[in-house]
Structure formats: C-alpha cells, structure tokens
N, C-alpha and C positions, 0 to 999 in steps of 0.2 A: 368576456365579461370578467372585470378583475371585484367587483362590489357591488350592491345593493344595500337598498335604504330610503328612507323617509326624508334627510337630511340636504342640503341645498351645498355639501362639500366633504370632498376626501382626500384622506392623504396617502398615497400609493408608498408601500413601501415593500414592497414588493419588487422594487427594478434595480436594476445593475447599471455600470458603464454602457452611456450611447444614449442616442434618445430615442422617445416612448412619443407615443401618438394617441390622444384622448378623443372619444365621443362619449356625449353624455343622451340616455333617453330618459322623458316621464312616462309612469306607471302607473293604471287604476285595474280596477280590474273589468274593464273593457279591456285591456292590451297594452301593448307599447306604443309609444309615439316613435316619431321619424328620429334619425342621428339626427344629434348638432350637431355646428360646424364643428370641425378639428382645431383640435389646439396639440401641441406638443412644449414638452421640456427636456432639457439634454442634461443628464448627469456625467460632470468627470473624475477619473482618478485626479490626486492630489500632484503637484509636482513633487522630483526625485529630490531627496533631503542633502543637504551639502553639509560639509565641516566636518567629514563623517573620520574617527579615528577610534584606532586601538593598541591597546597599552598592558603587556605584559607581564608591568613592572612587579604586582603584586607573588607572582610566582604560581597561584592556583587556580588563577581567573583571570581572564582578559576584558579589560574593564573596555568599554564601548561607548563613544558619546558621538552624539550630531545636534545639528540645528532644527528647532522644529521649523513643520512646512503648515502652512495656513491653509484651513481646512481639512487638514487631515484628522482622523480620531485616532489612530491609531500604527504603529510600527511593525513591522515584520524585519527580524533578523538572518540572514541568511548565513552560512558559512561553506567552505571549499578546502580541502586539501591541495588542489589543485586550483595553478596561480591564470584565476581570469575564465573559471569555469565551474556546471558543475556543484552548483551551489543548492543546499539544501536548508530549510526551516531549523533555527535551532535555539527563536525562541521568541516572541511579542514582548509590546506592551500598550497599555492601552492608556488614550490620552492623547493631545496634539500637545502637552507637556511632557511627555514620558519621554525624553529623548535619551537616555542612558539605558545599558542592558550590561549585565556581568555573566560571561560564559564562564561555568563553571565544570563543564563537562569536556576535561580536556587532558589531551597526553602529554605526560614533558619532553622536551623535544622536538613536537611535531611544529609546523609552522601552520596556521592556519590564515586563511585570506577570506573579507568579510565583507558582504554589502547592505546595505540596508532601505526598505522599502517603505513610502508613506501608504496607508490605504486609509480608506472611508466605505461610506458605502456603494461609491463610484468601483469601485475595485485598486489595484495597486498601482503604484505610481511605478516608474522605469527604476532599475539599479543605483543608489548611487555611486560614487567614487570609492574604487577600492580599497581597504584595508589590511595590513597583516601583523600579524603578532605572533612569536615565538615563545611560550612559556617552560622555566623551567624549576623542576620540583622536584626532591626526592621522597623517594617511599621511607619510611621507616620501616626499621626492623620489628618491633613487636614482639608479641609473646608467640613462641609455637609450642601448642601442644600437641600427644599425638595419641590418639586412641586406637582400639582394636575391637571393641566392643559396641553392641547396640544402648549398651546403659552408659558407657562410658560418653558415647557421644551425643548422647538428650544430655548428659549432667555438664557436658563443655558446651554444648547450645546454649544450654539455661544463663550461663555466665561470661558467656563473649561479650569484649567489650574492642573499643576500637583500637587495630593494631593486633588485634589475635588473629592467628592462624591457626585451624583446625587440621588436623593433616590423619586423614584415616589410612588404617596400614591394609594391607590386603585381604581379603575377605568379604565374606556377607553380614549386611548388614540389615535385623529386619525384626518387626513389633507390628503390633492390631492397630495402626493410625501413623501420622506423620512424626519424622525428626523436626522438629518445630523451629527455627530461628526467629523469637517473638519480640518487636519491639525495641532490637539491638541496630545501634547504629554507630557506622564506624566515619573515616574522612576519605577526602582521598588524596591524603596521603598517609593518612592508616586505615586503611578497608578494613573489613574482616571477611577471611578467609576460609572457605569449607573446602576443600579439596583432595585427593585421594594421593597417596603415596609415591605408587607408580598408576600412568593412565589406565582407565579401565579394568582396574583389578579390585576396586573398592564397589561393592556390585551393593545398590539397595532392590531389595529382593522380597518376597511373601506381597505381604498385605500391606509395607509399608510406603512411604513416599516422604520426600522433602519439599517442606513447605516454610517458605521466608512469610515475615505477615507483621501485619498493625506497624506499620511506620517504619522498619526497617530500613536501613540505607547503607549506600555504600559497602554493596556486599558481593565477592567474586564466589562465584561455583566453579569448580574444575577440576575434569579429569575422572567423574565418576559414571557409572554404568550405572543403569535402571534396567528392572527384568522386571519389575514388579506386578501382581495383578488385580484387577477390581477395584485400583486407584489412580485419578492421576500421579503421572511421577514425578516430574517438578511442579508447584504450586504457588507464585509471585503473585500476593495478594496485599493490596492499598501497601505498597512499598516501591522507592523508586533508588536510580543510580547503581543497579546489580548489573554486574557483568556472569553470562553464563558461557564456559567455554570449555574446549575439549571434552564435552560427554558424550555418553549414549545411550538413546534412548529405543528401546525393543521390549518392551512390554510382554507377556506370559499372559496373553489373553483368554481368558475363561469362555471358554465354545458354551458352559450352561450360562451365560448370560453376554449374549452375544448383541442384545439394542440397550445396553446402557450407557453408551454414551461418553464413554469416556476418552479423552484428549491425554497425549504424551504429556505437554507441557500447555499449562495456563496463566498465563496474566489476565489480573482483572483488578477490581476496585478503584477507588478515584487514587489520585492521586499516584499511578505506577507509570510513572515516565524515567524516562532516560536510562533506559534496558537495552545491553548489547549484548545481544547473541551471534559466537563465533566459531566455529568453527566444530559445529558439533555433528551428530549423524542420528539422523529419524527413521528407522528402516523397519519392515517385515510387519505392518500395520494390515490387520486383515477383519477390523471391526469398525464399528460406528465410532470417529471420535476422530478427533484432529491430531495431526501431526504437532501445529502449535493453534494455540487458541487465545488470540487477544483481544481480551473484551470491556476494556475500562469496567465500569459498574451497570452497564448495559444500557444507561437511561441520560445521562448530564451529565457525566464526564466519561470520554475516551482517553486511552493511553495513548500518552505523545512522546513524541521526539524518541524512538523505538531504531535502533541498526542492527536488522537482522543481515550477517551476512558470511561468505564462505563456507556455509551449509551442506551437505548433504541428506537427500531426499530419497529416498529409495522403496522401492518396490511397495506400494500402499494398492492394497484389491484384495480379492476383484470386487470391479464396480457395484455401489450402492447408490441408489436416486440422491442420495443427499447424505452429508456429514463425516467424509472422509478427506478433506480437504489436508492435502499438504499442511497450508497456511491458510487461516481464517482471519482476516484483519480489521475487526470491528462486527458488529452486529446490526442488525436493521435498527434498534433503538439509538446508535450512535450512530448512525452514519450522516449525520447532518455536520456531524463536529468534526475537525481537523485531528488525522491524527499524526501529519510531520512524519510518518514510519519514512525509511530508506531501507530499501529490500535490494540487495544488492550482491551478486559474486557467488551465487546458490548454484545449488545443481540438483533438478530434479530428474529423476531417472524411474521408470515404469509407475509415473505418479497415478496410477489406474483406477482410485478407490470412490474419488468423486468426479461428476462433471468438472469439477470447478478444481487445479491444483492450487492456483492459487486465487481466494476468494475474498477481495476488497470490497470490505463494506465503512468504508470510514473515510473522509473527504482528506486530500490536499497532501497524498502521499507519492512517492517517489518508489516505481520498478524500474531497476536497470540490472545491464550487463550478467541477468542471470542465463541459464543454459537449461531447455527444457528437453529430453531426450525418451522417446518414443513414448508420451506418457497420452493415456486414452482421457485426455481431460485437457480446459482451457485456461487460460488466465485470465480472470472473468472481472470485472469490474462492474461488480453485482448493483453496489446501492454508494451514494455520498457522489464528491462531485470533484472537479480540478487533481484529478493524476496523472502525472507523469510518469510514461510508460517508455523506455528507449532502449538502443543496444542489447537487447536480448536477443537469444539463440534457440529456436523451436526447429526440433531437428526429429522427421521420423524416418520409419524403415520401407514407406507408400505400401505396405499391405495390409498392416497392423490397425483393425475402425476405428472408427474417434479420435484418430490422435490429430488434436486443433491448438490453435493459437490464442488469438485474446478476443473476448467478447465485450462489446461493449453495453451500458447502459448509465444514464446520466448526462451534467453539463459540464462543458468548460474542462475536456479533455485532452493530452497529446500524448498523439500515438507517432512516433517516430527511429529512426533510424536503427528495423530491429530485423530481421532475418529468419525466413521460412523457409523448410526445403523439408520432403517427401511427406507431405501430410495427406490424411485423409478425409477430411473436410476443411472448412475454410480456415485461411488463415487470418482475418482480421473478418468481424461480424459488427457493423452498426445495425443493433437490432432495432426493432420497434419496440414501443411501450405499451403495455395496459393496462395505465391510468397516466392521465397528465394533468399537471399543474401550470404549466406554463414556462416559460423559459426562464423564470429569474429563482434564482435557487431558494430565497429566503420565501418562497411562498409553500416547498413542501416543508417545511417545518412549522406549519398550521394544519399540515393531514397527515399527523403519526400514523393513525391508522392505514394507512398506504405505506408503510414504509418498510413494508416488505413485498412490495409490488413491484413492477420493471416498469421505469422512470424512462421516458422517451430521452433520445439523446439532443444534444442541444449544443451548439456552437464548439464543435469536435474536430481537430486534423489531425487528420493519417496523413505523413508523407514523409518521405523518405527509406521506404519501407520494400524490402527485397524479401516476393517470392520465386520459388524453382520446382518444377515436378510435385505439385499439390495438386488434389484434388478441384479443387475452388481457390480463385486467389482474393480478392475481396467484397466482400457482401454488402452492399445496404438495405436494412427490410429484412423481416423474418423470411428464412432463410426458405427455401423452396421444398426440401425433403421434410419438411415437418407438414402434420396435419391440424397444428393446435393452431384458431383462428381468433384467439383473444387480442393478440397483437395487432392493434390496428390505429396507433397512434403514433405514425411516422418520424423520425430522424429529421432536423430541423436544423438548419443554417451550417450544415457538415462539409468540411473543404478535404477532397482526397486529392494530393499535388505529388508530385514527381514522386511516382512507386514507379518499380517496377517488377511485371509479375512475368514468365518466362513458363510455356509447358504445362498448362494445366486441365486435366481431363474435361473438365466443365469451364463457366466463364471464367476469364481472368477479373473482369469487372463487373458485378451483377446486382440490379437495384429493382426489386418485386416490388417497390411501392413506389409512387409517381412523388418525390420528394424532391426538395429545392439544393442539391447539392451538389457542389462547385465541382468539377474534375477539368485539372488545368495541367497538361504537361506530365500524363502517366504513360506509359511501353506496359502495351499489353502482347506480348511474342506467345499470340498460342491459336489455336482454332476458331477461337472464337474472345477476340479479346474484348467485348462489350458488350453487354445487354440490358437496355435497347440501345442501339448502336450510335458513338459519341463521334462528333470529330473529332479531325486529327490534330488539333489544337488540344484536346480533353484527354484521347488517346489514342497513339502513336503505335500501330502494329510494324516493328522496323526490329530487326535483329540486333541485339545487345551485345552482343559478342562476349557472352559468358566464359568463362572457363573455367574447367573444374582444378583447383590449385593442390597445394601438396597439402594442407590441413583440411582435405574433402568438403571444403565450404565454393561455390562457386563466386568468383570476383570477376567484373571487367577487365580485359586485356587492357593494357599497355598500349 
C-alpha cells in the first residue's frame, strides 16, 4: 500500500527508474473491495548530454558546458584524476537549462578529466563524452607572520586576511576556549594559512582548541599537534574550502569525565563543503567521541564534496556499544541528502572502539582503496543510500573477535572489488531491516522518525569481492550468532556475482531469510560453500588456485 484517501486519484512520487505496477481497492468500513485490474507505468533516466567540454582558460576554474537533454531536471558533474575512470561527484545543478558548472576546486597543474550526467527522477542518465582540462595558477606570496605566543596568535587570527600566513614557532599553545579563525576568507590563490613551524612541535594543549567558523574560506591547517582536553580539537563550523593536513591529533582525555562525548575533529553547519583532509594521524582515542565527525547542521543540509584521504587511524578502544567511530559521515537527520564524501587511501589500524570504524550515514558517497587492519569493528553503512564501496583491504590476524568488514543497510549500493582475509566474523553482511518503506528511496524521507532505524536493503551488488581464511564469507539476513529478532524485513532485489570466498570456518555463502537474491557465477572453495545449497551456475565449489604472493595478500596463479 503506497496511499490512502477519499479521492478518486494519485500521484506516486515515490518511484525510481523502471516500472511500477498499480491496484486500486474501495473502502467503507465494512472492509475492502477486490483489486482492480493492473495498470502500470515505466519511469526513465534522461538520455547522456552531448557537446559536453572544458576549458581552462580562466586559470582557477574549469568552466564546463553541454547541451541540455529533454526531460531531464537536473545535472550531475563528475570528475577523475584518472583518464576514463574513477570519477566522483564534484558538483550539480539543477534545471534541464543549467547546462554550465565552474570547478573551482582545483590544483595547478593537475589535469582533470570530466563527465557529466542528466538525471530526473527517473535516476541518472549514462556518462557522457569525456572531458579534460589542465589549469594553471600560482600561489601568491602574501604576508607571513610568525608568533610564539597564545596572545600573539588570537591577535593574528583576529586580523588574517587573504594571502596571510600564520606560521607558529615551537611550543604550547593554550587559553579556557578556542583560537578562533572568524569570518576570514582568503582565495585560492591566496589562502590563509595556520600552520606550525616545524611539524608537530606547535602543540595546542589545556583546555584549548581551534576553531575556523561563520563563513570562513579558503583556509589550510598544517603541521600542528592537539593534546588537548575537554574539547574538541579541530572545529570547521558553517565554512568551506579548508584544507587540513599534516596534523595530530591525541587528545589528554579526562578519565573524570569519561561519556562526554567528544570528537577529535568536527565539521558541521550548512554550508562546509569542499574540506580536504590529508594526511594527518588520529591515534590513542579511548573515550566516547569520534575520530572525525561530519555532521552538516544535522537536519537540511549535509557537508559535501568532502576528500578525506592518506589518513591514519590508530589504536581507538577498547570497545563501547556506540560512538567511537574512526569516521562518522553524516548523522541520521542527514542521511537522506548527498554528501559526494571520497574517503580514500586511509589506514585504519586496531580501529576497536566502535562497532562501526567507519560509520556512513549520508547518501551518494564514495569508499575506496582504504586498508583496514585487525580492527574489531565494520565498515558499516548505517543510514542514506547509493555508496560506493571498492578496492579496499580488510586484513585480520583470525584470533583477534569482531574483526569484520562491511555491513550493509539501505538502497542502491555497490559493493565491489575489495578483499577479506583472516576475519572473525563475516565479511560482507546484507542485513535485514526494522522498519521498511519500500524500495524507492524518496518515500523514507516522509518517516524522519525512523531515520535512525535499519532500512532494509534494496537493489545492492556484491561482486567481485575476494575472501580467504574468514570466519563467515558472505551473509544475507541477520546474521545467525545474534539473538535480536527485530530484524525481519528482508534484503530485496540483492545481486551477489562473481565473489569469491576460499576457507572459511562457517558458510562461504549464507542466507537466514528466504529472500529474492540473485547468486550468479560465485567459488565457494570451503566446507560448506552454501546455505541452503545453490547450483553450480549460483556457486561453483572448484579450487581457485590461490597463492599466497610476496605482499602476504593471496592472488590467482598465473
């Protein structure tokens, strides 16, 4: 039942790409009448936009234009470092006139390659024809000043303007509340600059924190240490375009106030998009509170177009039911809204402190190529919908409990070409849900109030997906060692294709709910590679001929 009413007509809006199949009954309160007959209508994506080009010329921006496509409302811009792949969100517009977009978030130098997408509410249309553009820009020099002091550097906060470089000299730095950067916005090709002298020697420390805020822009962090306690230690609030890199953060956490909650690093407020975090380390976390915590303004707007990557992650425990999360990527209030993140090239290492190390609640994001290593927690994709999950490394030590892979929940997911080896539980979970709305995603965002509920999953592939020596190789249906019977709203239209799972104490393939999904062409090489047992079309018990190689990862011979 998608409605109810008194009314003699409705307009479903509620459906995605494909077609939908209608019965209509009357009502008194005697009961229901019979179905009528079936009617159906087919929604489609828009065709791919042609004439599609970019241009340079301007030096700080890569101006983009195409032809608009009839019927479409709206564009989706992709982009790629890499030529013919690989592409990620990097920025809309809405309108079947909007046909132009200016990247302004860009290196000089780098060559970038562009495609772009018609959608509706059909869903998106195919790629079109490629684009590339090379921009190039110089930095200015600007002013550098350089402090030593904690007064010294509130009074050069207060007055940065664009093209300033703060440059702190070695030492502690530290006051009852934050080094405030309010309001200040630089370009980019004159940032302004917070940064410490030599890395890691400019420590903020006590009770204090930095905090960028109210419109800020264009602003790099680097090279500073955080020890500090009883506060978050970086704070990006309603400000976008900051780059945060070379720091560290290890916090001096307060054992007398052990559930308050606080996060290394936070982004939040609307408008904090286009935040690169690089290369920095989150380590020795042994209280309630995130590693990083991006939360747009929790309710109508998510931070987008976010590249967290080359991270390290370390040691977060021991385990608490909840809010220890590595990375927290949106909140149940936002997780209806896109948030473009690229989470990429990390390394989490004894990530132990939540179930979840890394915990996406925000739609239409991208995990790849990170490395997760012996860490008693999942990569969970809690709430929101359409992520991309690839090339990652979940790597245990098979003694070590809990150490799992990626859990799913939600619609319109891919899970593919990622790598399992010595886990303790499963390594890929299509869970159940409970509560469901139905399969088309624009109908849970009419039940806020569920939106911290587990969303049954809905038109999801797993494939290409390599486990070895796991406990479990892939689950559908809550999972069998739990006792919690809430979950009982089955995985729905889920396609599991060419995995394959090699050696695993329990099933390689195992589905506790009698559910409609595809398994076409998997190698299950263990004792039991199926449950209830598939053919050999769905899966193929036949030896892979693995071999263990010189980077201790197992490959196919030759």
């Amino acid at each position: 039942t998608v409605a109810g009413g008194s009314g003699t007509g409705y307009t479903d809006n509620g459906v995605e790409n494909g077609t939908w199949y209608y019965r209509v009954q009357a009502v008194n309160p005697a009961g229901n009448g019979s179905n009528s007959a079936e009617a159906s209508a087919t929604l489609a994506a828009p065709d791919a936009p042609t004439g599609f080009t970019a241009n340079a010329s301007a030096g700080t921006q890569v101006a983009l234009q195409w032809n608009a496509v009839s019927g479409a409302t709206g564009y989706k811009v992709l982009r790629s470092t890499k030529d013919g792949s690989e592409y990620t969100t990097v920025g809309t517009t809405t309108g079947s006139g909007a046909t132009s977009f200016a990247d302004k978030h860009i290196a000089s130098g780098t060559t970038y390659y562009y495609v772009v997408r018609a959608t509706n509410d059909g869903g998106s249309s195919a790629n079109s024809q490629q684009a590339s553009a090379t921009p190039v820009y110089t930095i200015s020099s600007g002013t550098i000043v350089n402090v030593s002091t904690a007064e010294e550097l509130d009074a050069e906060l207060a007055v940065a303007q664009a093209g300033t470089t703060i440059v702190l000299a070695d030492g502690t730095y530290t006051k009852n509340g934050p080094f405030e950067l309010k309001g200040k916005v630089g370009t980019l090709t004159s940032p302004i600059t917070i940064k410490a002298a030599h890395t890691g020697r400019a420590i903020i420390t006590g009770a204090a924190y930095l905090k960028v805020s109210t419109a800020s822009a264009y602003v790099n962090v680097q090279g500073l240490r955080f020890t500090n306690t009883d506060n978050v230690s970086l704070l990006l609030d309603s400000s976008h375009s900051i780059r945060v890199t070379e720091c560290s953060f290890e916090q001096i956490e307060n054992r007398n106030n052990a559930t308050a909650n606080i996060p290394y690093m936070q982004i939040r407020g609307a408008n904090s998009d286009y935040i690169q975090i690089d290369h920095n380390v989150f380590a020795n976390k042994t209280q309630q509170g995130q590693g990083m915590s991006i939360d747009g303004n929790g309710g109508s707007a998510m931070s987008q177009y976010l590249t967290i990557e080359y991270n390290l992650f370390r040691n977060f425990g021991p385990r608490i039911a909840n809010g220890m999360e590595s990375i927290r990527l949106g909140l149940s209030g936002v997780s209806m809204l896109s948030g473009y993140a690229v989470v990429q090239y990390n390394e989490f290492d004894n990530a132990d402190g939540d179930p979840e190390s890394i915990s996406v609640k925000s739609s239409d994001n991208t995990i790849r190529y990170n490395t997760f290593r012996n860490s008693q927690s999942q990569l969970t994709l809690r709430h929101g919908n359409g992520a991309e999950v690839y090339g990652n490394y979940f790597l245990g030590d098979g003694v070590k409990e809990g150490v799992g892979g990626i859990r799913v929940y939600g619609v319109n997911h891919k899970i593919y070409n990622n790598y399992f080896e010595g886990l303790t539980t499963e390594a890929i979970l299509v869970d159940s849900g409970d509560v469901d709305h139905g399969p088309a995603i624009v109908n849970y965002k009419n039940y806020s109030s569920d939106f911290s509920q587990h969303w049954p999953v809905y038109r999801t592939q797993v494939v290409n997906n390599t486990v070895v020596n796991s406990t479990y190789g892939i689950i559908v249906g809550h999972p069998p060692y739990t006792t919690n019977t809430k979950y009982f709203f089955k995985p729905i239209d889920t396609v599991i294709a060419n995995n394959l799972v090699q050696n695993t104490t329990y099933e390689a393939y195992l589905e506790t709910v009698d559910s409609n999904t595809v398994y076409e062409d998997n190698i299950g090489f263990t004792t039991t590679p199926g449950s209830p047992v598939r053919t050999s079309a769905e899966i193929r018990s036949v030896d892979p001929r693995l071999a263990l190689q010189a980077d201790g990862l197992y490959r196919l011979q030759a």
